[in-house]
C-alpha positions in Angstrom: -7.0 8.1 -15.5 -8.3 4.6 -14.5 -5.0 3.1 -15.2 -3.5 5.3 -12.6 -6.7 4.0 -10.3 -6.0 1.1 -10.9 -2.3 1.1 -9.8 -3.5 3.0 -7.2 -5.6 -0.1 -5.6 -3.1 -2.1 -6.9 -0.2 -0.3 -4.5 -2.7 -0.7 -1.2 -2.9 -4.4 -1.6 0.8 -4.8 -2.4 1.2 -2.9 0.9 -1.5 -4.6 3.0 1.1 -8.0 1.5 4.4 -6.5 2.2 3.0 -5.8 5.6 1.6 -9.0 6.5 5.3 -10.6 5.0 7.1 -7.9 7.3 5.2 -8.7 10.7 5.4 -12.6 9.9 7.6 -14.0 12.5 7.8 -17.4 11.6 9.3 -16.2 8.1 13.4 -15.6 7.6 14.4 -12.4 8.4 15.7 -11.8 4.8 12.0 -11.7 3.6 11.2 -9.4 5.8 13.7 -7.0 5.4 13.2 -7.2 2.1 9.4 -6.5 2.7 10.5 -3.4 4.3 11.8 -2.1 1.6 8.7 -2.5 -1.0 7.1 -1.1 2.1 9.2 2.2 2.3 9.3 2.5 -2.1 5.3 2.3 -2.2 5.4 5.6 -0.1 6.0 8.9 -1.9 8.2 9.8 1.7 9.3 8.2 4.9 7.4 10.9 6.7 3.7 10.1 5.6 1.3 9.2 8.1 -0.4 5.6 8.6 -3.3 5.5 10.8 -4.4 1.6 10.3 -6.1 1.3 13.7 -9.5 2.6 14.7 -10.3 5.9 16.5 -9.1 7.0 20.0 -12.7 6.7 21.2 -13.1 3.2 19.9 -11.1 0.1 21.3 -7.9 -0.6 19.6 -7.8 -4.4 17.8 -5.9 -6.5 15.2 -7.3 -5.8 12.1 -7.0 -7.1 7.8 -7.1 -5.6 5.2 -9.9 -6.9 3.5 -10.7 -6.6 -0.2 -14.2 -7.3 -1.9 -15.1 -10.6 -2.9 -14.8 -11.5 -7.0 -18.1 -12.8 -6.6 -20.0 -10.4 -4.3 -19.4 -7.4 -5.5 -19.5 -4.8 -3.1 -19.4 -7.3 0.2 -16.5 -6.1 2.6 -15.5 -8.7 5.5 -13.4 -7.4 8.7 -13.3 -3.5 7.0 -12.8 -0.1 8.6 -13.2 2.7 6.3 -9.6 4.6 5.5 -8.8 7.5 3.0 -5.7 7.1 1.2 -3.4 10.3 -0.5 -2.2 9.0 -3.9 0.3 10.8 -5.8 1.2 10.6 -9.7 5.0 11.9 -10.1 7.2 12.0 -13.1 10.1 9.7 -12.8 12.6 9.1 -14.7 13.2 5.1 -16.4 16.3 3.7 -17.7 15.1 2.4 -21.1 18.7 0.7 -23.0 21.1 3.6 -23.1 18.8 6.2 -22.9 16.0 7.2 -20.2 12.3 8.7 -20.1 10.2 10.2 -17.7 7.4 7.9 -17.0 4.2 8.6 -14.4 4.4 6.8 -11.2 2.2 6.2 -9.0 3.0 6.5 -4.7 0.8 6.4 -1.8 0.8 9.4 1.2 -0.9 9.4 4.4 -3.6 7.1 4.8 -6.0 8.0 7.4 
């Protein structure tokens, strides 16, 4: 199970990446398409739910993802506390001629 942890974390900073790529004006608009896409494949459907911003009751801001320091174990800069669904799903690999169902791993609705 701590492999599929793992790729769990794994998927939220690819995301917070692919999101930073895709918002990136300054970069060709190739790259950010392409962004998109690792965006939308990360996601176990295009109908989950991303709340990234604070509460109503609390004024809206730019935020980053953050990610604990190698050194500083348990030190969080610039953090807001979200909950993440993560799914394992049996999908199916092309290995050669033949194929095999492997366990993925895709993120839901992160709140």
């Amino acid at each position: 199970m701590f492999a599929f942890e793992t790729t769990a974390e794994q998927k939220l900073s690819d995301f917070a990446d692919y999101l930073h790529v895709l918002t990136d004006t300054s970069l060709d608009m190739s790259f950010r398409a392409k962004a998109g896409e690792m965006i939308k494949s990360t996601f176990l459907s295009e109908n989950v739910t991303l709340q990234l911003a604070q509460q109503k009751d609390k004024p809206a801001g730019e935020y980053n993802v953050n990610f604990t320091l190698p050194g500083q174990p348990g030190q969080m800069l610039n953090s807001i506390s979200r909950n993440a669904d993560v799914y394992l799903k049996k999908e199916d690999k092309i290995f050669g001629a033949g194929t095999l169902k492997i366990w993925g791993v895709q993120l839901g609705e992160v709140k």
